[in-house]
MDAnalysis code that builds the backbone (N, CA, C; Angstrom):
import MDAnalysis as mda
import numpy as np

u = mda.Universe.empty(678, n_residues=226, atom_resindex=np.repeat(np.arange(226), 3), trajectory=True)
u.add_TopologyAttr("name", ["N", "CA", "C"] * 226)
u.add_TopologyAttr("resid", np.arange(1, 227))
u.add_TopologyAttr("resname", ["UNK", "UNK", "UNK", "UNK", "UNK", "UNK", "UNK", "UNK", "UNK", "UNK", "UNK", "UNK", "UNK", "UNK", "UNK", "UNK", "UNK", "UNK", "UNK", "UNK", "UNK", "UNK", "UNK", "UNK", "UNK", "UNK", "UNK", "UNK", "UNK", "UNK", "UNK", "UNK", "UNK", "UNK", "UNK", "UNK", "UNK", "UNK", "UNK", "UNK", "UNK", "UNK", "UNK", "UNK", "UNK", "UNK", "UNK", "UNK", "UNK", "UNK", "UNK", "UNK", "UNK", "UNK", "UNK", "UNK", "UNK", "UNK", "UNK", "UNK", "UNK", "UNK", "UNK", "UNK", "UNK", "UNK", "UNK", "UNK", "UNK", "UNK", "UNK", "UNK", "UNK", "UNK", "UNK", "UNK", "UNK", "UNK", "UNK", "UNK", "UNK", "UNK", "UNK", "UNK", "UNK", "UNK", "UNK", "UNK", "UNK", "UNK", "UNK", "UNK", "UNK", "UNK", "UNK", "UNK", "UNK", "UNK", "UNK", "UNK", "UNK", "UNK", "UNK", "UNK", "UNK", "UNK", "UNK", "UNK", "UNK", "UNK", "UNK", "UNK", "UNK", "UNK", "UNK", "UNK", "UNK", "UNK", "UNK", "UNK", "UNK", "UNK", "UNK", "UNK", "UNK", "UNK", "UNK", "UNK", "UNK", "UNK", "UNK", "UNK", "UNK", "UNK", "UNK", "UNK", "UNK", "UNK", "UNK", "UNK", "UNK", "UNK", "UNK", "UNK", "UNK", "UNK", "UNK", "UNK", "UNK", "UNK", "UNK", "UNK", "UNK", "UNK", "UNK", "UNK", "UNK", "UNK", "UNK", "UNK", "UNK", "UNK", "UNK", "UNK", "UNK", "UNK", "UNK", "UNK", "UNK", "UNK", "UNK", "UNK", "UNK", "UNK", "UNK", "UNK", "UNK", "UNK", "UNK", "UNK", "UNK", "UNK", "UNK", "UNK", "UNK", "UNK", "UNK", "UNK", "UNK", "UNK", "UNK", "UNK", "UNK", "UNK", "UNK", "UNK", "UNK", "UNK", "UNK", "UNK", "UNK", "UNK", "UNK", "UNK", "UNK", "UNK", "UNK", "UNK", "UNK", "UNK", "UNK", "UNK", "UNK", "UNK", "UNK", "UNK", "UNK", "UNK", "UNK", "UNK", "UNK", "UNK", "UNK", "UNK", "UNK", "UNK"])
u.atoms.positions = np.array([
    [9.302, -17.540, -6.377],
    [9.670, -17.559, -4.973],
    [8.515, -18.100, -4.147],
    [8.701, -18.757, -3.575],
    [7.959, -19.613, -2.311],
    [7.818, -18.568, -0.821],
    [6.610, -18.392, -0.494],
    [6.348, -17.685, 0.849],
    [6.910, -18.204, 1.549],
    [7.555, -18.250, 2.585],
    [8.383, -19.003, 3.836],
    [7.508, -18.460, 5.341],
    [6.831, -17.253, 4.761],
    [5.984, -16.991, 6.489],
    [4.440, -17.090, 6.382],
    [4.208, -17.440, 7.289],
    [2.934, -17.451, 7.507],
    [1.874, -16.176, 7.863],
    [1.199, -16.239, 7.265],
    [0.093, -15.133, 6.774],
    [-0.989, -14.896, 7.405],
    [-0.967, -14.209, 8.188],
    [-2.933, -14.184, 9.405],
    [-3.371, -13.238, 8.431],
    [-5.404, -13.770, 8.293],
    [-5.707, -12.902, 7.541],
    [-7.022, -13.166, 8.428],
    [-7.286, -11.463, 8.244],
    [-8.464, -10.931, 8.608],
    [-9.597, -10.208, 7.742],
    [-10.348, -10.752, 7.521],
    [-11.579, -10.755, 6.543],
    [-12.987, -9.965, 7.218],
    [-14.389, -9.767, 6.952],
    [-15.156, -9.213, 7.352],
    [-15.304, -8.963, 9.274],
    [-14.872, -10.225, 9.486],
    [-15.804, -9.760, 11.117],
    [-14.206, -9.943, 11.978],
    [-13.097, -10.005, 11.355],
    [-12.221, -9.105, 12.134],
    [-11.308, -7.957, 11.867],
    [-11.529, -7.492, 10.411],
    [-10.574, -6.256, 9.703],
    [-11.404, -5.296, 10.672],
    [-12.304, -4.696, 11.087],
    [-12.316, -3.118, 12.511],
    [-11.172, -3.274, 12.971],
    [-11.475, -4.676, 14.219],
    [-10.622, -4.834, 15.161],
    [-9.038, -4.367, 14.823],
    [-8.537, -4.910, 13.729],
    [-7.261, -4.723, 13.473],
    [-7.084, -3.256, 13.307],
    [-8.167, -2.826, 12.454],
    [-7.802, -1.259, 11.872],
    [-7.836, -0.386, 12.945],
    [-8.275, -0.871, 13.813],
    [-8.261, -0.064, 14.747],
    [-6.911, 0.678, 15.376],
    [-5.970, 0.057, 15.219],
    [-4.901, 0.537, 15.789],
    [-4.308, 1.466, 14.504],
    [-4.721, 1.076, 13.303],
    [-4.629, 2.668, 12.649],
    [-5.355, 3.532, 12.934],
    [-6.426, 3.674, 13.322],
    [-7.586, 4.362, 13.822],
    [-8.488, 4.436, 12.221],
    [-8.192, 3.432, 12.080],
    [-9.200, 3.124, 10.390],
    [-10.459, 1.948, 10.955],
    [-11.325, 2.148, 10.019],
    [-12.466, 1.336, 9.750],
    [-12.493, 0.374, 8.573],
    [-12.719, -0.607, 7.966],
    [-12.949, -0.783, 6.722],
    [-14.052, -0.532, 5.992],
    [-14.992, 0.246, 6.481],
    [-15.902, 1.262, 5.708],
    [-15.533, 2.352, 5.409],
    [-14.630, 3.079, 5.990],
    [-13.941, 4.296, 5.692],
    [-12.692, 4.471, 4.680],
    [-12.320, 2.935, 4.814],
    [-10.835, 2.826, 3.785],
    [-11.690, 2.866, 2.710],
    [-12.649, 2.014, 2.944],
    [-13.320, 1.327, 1.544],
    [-14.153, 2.198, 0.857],
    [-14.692, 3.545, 1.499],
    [-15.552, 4.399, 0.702],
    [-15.123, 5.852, 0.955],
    [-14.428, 6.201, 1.854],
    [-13.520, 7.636, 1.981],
    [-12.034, 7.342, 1.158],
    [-11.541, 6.224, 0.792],
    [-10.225, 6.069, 0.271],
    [-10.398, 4.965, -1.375],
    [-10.685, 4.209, -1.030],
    [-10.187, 3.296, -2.144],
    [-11.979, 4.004, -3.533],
    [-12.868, 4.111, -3.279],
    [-14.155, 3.971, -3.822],
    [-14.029, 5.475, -4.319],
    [-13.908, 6.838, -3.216],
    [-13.708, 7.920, -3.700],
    [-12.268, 8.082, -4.627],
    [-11.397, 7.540, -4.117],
    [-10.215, 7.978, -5.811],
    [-10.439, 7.650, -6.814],
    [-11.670, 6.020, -6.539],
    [-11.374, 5.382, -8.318],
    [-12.648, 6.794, -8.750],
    [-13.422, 7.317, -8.468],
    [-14.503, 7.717, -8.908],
    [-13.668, 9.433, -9.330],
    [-12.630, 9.131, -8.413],
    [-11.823, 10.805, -8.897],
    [-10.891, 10.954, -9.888],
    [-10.549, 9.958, -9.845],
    [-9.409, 9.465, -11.255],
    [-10.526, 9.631, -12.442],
    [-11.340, 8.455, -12.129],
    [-12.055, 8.565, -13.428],
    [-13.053, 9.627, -14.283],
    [-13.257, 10.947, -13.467],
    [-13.590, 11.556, -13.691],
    [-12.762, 12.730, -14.185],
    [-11.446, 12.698, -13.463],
    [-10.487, 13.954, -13.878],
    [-10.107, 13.459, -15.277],
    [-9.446, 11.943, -15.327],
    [-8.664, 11.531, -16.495],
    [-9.213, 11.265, -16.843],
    [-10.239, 9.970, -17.145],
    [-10.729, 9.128, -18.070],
    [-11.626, 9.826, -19.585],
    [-10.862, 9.536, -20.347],
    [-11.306, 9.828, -21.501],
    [-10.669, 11.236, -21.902],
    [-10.917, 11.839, -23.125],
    [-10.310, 13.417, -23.342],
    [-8.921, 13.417, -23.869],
    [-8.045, 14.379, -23.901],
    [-7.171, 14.091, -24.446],
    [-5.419, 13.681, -23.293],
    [-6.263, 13.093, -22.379],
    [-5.055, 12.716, -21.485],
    [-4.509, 10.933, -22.024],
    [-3.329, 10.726, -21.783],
    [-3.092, 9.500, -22.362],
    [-3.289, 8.718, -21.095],
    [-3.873, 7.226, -21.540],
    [-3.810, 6.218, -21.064],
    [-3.437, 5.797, -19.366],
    [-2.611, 5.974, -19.641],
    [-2.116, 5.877, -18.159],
    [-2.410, 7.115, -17.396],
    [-2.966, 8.156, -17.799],
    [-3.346, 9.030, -16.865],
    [-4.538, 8.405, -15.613],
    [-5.068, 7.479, -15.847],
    [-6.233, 7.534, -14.933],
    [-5.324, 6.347, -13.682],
    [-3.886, 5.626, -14.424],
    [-3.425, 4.878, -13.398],
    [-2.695, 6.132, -11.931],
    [-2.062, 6.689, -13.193],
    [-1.497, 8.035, -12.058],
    [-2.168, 8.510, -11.261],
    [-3.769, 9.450, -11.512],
    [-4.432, 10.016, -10.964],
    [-5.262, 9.206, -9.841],
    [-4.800, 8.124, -10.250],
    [-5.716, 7.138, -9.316],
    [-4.730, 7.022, -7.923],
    [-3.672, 6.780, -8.506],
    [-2.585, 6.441, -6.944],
    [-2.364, 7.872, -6.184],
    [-2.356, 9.375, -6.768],
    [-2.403, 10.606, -6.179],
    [-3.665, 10.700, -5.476],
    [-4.856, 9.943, -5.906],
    [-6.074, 10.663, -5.034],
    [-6.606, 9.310, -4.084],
    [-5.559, 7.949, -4.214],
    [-5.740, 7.157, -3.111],
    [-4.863, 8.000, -2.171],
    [-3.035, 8.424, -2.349],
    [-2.590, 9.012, -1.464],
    [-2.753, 10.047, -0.429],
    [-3.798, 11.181, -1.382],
    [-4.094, 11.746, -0.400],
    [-5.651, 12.139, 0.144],
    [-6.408, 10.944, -0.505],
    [-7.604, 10.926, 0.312],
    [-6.884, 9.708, 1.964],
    [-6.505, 8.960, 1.793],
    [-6.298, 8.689, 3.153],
    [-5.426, 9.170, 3.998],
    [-4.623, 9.846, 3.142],
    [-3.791, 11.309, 3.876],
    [-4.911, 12.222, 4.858],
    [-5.533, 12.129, 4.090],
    [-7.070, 13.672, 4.675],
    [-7.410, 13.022, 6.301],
    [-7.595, 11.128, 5.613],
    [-8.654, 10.341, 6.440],
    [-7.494, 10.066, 7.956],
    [-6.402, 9.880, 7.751],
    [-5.998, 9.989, 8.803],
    [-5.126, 10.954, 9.438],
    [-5.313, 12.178, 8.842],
    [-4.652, 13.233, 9.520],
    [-5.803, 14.162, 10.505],
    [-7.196, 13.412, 9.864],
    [-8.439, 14.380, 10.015],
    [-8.083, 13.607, 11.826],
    [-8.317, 12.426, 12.070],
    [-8.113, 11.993, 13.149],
    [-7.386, 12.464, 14.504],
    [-6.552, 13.085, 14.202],
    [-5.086, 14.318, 15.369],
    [-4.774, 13.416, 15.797],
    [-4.267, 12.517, 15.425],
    [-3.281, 10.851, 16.393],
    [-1.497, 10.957, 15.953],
    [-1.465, 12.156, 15.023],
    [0.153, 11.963, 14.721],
    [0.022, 11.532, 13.055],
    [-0.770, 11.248, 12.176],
    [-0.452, 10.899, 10.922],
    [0.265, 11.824, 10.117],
    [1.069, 11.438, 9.466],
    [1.187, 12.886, 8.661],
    [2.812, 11.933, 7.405],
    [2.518, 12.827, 6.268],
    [3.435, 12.615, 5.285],
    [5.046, 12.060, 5.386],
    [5.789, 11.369, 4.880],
    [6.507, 11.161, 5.154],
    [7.526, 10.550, 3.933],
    [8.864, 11.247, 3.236],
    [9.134, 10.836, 1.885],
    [10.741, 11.106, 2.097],
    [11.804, 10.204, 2.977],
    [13.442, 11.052, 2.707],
    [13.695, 10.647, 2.128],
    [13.210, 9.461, 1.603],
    [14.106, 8.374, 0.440],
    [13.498, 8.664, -0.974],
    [12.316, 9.288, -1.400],
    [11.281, 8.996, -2.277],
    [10.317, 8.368, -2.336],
    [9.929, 7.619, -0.921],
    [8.978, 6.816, -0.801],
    [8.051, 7.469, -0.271],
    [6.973, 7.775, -0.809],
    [5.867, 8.273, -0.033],
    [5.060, 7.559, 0.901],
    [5.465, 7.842, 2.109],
    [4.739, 7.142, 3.066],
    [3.370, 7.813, 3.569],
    [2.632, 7.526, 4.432],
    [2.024, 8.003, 5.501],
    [2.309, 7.574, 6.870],
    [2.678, 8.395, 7.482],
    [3.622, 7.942, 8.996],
    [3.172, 8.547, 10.624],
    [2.927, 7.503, 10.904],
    [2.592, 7.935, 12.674],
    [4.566, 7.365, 13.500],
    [4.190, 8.809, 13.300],
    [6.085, 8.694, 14.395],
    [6.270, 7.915, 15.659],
    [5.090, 8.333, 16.602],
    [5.220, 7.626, 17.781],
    [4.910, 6.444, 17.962],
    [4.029, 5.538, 16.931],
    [4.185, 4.475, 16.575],
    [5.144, 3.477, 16.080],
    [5.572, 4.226, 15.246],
    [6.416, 3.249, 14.630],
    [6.082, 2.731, 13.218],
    [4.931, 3.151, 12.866],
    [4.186, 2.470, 11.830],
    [3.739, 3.741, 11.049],
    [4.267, 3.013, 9.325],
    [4.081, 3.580, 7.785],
    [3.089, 2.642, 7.603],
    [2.485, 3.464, 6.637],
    [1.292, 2.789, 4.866],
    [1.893, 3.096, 3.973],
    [2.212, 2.730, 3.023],
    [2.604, 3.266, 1.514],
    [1.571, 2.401, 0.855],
    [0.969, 3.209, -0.598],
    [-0.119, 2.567, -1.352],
    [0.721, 1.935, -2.252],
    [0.344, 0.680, -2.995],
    [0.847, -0.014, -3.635],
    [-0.154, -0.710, -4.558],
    [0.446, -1.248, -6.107],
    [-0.640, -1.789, -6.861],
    [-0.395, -3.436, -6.573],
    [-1.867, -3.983, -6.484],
    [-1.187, -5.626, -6.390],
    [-2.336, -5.982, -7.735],
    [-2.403, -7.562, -7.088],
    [-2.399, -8.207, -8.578],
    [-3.932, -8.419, -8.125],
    [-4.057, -9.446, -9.299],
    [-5.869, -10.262, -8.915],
    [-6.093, -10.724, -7.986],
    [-4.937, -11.466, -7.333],
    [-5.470, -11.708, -5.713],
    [-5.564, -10.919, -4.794],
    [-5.313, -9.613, -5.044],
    [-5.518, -8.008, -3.910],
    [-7.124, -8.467, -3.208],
    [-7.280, -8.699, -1.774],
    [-8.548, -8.501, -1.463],
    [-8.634, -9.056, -1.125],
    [-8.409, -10.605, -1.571],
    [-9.378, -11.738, -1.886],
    [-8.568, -12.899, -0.662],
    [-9.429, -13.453, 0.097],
    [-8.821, -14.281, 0.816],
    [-7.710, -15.629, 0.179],
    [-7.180, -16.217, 1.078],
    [-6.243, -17.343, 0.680],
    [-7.109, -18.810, 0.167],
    [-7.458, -19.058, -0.473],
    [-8.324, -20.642, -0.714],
    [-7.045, -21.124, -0.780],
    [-7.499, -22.849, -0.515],
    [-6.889, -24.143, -0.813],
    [-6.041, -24.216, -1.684],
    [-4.859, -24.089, -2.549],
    [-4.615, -24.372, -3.907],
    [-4.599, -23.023, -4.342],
    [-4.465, -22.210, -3.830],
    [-4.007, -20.847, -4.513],
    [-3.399, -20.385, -3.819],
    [-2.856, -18.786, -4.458],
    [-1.474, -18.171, -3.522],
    [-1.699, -16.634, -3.113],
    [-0.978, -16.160, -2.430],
    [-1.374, -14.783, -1.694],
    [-1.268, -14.012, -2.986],
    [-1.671, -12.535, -2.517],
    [-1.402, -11.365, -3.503],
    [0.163, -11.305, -4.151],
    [0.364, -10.521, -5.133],
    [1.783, -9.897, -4.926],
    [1.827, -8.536, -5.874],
    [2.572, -7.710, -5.245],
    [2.948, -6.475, -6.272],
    [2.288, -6.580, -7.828],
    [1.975, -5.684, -7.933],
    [1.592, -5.571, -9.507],
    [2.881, -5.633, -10.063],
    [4.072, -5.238, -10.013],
    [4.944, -5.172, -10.992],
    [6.693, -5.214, -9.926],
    [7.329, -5.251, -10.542],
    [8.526, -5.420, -9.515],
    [8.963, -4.308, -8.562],
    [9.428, -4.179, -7.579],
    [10.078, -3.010, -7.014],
    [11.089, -2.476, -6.759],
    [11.113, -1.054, -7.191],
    [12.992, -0.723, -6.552],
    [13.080, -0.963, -5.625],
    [15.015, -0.366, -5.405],
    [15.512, -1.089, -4.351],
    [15.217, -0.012, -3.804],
    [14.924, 0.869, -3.243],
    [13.907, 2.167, -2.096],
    [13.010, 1.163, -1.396],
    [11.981, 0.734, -2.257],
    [10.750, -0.332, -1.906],
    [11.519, -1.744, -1.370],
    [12.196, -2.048, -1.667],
    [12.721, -3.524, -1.075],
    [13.322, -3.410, 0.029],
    [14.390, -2.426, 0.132],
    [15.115, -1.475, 1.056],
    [14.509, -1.580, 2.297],
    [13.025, -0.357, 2.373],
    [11.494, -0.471, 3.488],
    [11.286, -1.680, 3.653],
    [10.461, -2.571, 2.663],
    [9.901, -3.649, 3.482],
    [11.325, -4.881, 3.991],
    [12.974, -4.354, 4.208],
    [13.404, -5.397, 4.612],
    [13.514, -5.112, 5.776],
    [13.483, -3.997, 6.658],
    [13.246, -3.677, 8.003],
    [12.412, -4.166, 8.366],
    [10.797, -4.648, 7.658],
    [9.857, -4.717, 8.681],
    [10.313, -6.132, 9.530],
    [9.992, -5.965, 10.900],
    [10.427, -7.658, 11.528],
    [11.519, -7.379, 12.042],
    [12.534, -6.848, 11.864],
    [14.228, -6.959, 12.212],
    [14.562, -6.417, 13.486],
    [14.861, -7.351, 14.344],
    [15.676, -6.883, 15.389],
    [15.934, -5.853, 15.910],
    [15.829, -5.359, 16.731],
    [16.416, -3.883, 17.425],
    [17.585, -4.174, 18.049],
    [18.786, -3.784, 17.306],
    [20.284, -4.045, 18.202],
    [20.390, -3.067, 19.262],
    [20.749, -3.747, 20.448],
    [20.915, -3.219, 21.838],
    [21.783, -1.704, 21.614],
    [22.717, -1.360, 20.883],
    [23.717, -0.409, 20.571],
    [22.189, 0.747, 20.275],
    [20.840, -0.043, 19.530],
    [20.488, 1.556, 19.152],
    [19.764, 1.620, 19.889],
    [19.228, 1.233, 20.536],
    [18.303, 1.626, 21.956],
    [17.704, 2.513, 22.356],
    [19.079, 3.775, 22.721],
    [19.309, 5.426, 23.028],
    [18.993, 5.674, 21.991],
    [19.237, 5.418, 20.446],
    [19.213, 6.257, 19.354],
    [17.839, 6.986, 18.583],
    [16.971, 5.009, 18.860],
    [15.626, 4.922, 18.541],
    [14.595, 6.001, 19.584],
    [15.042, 6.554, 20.671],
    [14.476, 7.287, 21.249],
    [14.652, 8.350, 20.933],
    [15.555, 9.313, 20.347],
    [15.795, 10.457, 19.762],
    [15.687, 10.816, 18.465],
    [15.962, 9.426, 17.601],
    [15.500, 10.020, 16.351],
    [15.240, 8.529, 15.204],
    [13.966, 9.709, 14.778],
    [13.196, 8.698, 13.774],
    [14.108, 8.002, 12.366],
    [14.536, 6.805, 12.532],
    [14.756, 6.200, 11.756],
    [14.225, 5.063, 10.337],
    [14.647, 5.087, 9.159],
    [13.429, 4.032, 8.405],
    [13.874, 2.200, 9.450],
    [14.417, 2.235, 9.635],
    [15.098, 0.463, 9.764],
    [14.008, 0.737, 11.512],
    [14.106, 1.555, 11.712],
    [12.949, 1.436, 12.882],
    [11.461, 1.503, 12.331],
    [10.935, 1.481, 11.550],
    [9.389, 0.973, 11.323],
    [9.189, 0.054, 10.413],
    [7.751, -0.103, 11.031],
    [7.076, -1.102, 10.206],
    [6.267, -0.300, 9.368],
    [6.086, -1.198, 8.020],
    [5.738, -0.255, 6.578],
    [4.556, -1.237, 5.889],
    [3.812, -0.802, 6.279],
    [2.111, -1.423, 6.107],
    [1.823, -0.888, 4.429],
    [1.478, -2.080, 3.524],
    [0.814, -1.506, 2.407],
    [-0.449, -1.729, 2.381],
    [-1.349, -0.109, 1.814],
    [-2.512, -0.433, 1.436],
    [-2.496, -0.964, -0.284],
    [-2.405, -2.146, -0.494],
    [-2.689, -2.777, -1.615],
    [-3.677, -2.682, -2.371],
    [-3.713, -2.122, -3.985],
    [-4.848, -1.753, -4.388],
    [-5.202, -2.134, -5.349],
    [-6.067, -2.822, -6.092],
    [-6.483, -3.598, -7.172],
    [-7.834, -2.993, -8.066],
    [-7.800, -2.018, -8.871],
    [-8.816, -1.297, -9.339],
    [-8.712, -1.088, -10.808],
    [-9.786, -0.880, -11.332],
    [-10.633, -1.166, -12.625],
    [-11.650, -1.898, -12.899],
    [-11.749, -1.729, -14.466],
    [-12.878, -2.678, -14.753],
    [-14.480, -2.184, -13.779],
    [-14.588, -1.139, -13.375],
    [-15.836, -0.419, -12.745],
    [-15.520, -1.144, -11.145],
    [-14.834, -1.524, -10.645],
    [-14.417, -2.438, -9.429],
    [-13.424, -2.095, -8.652],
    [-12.863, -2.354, -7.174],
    [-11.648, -1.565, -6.349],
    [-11.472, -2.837, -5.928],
    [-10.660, -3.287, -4.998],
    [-10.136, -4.269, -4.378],
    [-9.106, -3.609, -3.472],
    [-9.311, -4.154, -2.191],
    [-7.818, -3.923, -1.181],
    [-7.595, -4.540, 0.105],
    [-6.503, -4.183, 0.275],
    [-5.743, -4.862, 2.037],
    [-5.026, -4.117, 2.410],
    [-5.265, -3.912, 3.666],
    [-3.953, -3.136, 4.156],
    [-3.051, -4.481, 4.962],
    [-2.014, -4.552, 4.197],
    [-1.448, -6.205, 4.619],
    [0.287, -5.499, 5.001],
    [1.265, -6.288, 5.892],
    [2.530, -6.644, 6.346],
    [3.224, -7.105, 5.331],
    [4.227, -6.521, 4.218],
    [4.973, -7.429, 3.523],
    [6.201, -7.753, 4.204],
    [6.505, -8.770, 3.670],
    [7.651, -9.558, 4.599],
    [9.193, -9.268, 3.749],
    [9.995, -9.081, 3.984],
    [11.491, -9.158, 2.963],
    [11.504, -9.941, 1.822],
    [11.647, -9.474, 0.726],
    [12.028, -10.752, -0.295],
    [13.517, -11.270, -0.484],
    [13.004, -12.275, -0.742],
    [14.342, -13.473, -0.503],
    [14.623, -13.863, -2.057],
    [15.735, -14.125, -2.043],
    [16.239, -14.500, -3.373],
    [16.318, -13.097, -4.337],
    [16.430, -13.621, -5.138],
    [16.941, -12.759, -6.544],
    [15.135, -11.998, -6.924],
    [13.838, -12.074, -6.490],
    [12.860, -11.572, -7.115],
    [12.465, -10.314, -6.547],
    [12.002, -9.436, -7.332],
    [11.739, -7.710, -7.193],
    [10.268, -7.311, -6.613],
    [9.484, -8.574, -6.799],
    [7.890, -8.635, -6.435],
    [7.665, -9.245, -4.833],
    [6.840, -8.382, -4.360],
    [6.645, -8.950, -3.182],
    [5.656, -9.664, -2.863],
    [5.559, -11.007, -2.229],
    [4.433, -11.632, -2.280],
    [4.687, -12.730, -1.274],
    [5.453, -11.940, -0.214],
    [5.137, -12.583, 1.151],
    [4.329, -11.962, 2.218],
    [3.768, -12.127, 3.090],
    [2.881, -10.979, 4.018],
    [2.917, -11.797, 5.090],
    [3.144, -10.900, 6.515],
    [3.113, -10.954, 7.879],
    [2.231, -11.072, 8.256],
    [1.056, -10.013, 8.117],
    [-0.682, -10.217, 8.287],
    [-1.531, -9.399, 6.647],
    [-2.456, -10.143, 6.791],
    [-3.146, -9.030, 5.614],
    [-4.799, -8.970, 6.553],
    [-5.090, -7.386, 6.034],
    [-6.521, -7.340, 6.565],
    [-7.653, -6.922, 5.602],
    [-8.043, -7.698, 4.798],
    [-8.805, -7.834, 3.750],
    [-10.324, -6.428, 3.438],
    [-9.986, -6.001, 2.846],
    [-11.595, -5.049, 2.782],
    [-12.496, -5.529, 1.241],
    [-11.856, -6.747, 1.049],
    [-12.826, -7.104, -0.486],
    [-12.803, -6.320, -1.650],
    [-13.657, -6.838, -2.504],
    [-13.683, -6.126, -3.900],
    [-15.150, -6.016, -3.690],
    [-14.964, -4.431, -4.046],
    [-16.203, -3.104, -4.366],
    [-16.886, -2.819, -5.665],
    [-18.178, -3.058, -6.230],
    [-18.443, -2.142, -6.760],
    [-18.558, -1.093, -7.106],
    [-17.526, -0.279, -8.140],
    [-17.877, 1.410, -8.154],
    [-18.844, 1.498, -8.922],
    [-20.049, 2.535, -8.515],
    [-20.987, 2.934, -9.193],
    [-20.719, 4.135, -10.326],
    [-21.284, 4.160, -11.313],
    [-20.870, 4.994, -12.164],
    [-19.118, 5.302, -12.502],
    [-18.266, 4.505, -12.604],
    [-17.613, 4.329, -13.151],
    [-17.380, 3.264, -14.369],
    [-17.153, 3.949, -15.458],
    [-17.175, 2.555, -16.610],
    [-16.448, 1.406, -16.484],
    [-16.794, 0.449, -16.620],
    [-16.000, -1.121, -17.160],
    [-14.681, -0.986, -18.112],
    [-14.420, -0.130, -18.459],
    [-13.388, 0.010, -19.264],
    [-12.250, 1.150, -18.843],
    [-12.316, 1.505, -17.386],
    [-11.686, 2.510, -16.536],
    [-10.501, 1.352, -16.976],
    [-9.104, 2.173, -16.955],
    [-8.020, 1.071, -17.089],
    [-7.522, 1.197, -16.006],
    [-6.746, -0.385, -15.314],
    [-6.591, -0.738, -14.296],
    [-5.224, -0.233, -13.389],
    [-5.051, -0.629, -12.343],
    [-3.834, -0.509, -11.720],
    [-2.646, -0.801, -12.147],
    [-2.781, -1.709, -13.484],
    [-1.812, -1.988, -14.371],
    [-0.840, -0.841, -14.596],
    [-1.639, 0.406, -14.530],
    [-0.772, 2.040, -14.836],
    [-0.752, 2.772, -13.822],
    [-0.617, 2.367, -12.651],
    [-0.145, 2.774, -11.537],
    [1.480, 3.081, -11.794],
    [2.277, 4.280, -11.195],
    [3.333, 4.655, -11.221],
    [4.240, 3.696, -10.150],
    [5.619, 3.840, -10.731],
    [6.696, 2.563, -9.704],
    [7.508, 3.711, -9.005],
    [7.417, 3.021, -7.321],
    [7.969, 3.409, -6.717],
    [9.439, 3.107, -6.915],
    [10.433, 4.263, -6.137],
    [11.750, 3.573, -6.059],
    [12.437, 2.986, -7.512],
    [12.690, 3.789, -8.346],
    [13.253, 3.495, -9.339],
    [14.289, 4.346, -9.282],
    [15.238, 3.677, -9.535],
    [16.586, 4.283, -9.518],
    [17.610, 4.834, -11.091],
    [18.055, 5.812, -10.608],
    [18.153, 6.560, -12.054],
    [19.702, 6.881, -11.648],
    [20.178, 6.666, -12.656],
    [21.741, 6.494, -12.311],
    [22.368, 8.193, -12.880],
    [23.351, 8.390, -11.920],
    [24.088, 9.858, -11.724],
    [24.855, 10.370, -12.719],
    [25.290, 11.840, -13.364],
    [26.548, 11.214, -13.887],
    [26.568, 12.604, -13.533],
    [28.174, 12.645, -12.656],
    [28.668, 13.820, -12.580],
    [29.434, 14.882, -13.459],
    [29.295, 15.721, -13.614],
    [29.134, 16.782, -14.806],
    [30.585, 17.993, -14.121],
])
């Protein structure tokens, strides 16, 4: 699939500015959120008799709720948010979700010449496709009254913090995904992305395994009535 929108990206000397309206820093994502989970994962799971993918799991629970901590510590309205199964983090009076997400090798990393944006580590349910097809969409005049009384998903925008970790290293963005078009499950269009780079973790090994074993959102498990 071919991006069709265009992508503002904000890199060192304007990701504050942006974060600001989360009331984030990119020193704070980058060493209260993304730097402290890989170092918590890898210490709870890594190695012992937990399998493999334990350190992908433990890694996406202690990104979720270390920036859970980081922006609830703030009193601006953050707070949990899951009717569908999607674990969000949600400021109501905003309008605006984060959900953490795994992306690929390009997580972080600006756009060069001849190369292409991030995308999902792996495909997404339809929960996850569902969210990011609201972001952008119209407000029909009919809901107007409605959007004032009650919190709806097709009323926000759903910001991923994108996360790219292993190999003793973190990577992230908190970037805008855009709807996917066509028949593909991966997302790898973006509205804006705001870049916080790839980190050295200290004292974590080179052989921490990667976001590759991060858990999938929105998987759908079919009913059978009994």
């Amino acid at each position: 699939m071919t991006a069709l929108w265009a992508s503002e990206e904000f890199g060192a000397e304007g990701a504050d500015a942006e974060l600001a309206r989360f009331d984030l820093s990119a020193s704070e994502v980058v060493e209260q959120v993304l730097v402290k989970a890989e170092r918590e994962a890898a210490a709870e799971f890594g190695g012992g008799p937990f399998p493999r993918n334990a350190v992908g799991l433990g890694r996406w629970l202690y990104l979720v709720r270390n920036l859970n901590v980081l922006l609830a510590a703030k009193g601006t309205g953050w707070e949990v948010y899951e009717p569908d199964g999607i674990c969000r983090i949600l400021n109501a009076e905003r309008k605006v979700a984060i959900v953490v997400q795994a992306g690929d090798e390009m997580t972080g990393r600006p756009k060069a010449a001849g190369s292409r944006y991030p995308r999902t580590r792996r495909d997404r349910g339809a929960a996850v496709l569902r969210t990011v097809s609201f972001n952008g969409a119209p407000m029909l005049p009919e809901f107007e009254a409605e959007r004032e009384e009650e919190l709806r998903l097709e009323d926000l925008d759903t910001w991923f913090l994108l996360v790219r970790a292993g190999e003793g290293k973190v990577a992230g963005e908190l970037s805008l995904p855009r709807p996917v078009l066509g028949d593909s499950k991966r997302i790898e269009a973006w509205g804006q992305r705001i870049l916080l780079g790839v980190t050295e973790v200290d004292g974590v090994a080179a052989s921490n395994p990667s976001t590759d074993d991060f858990p999938d959102d929105g998987i759908d498990f079919p009913v059978t009535r009994r």
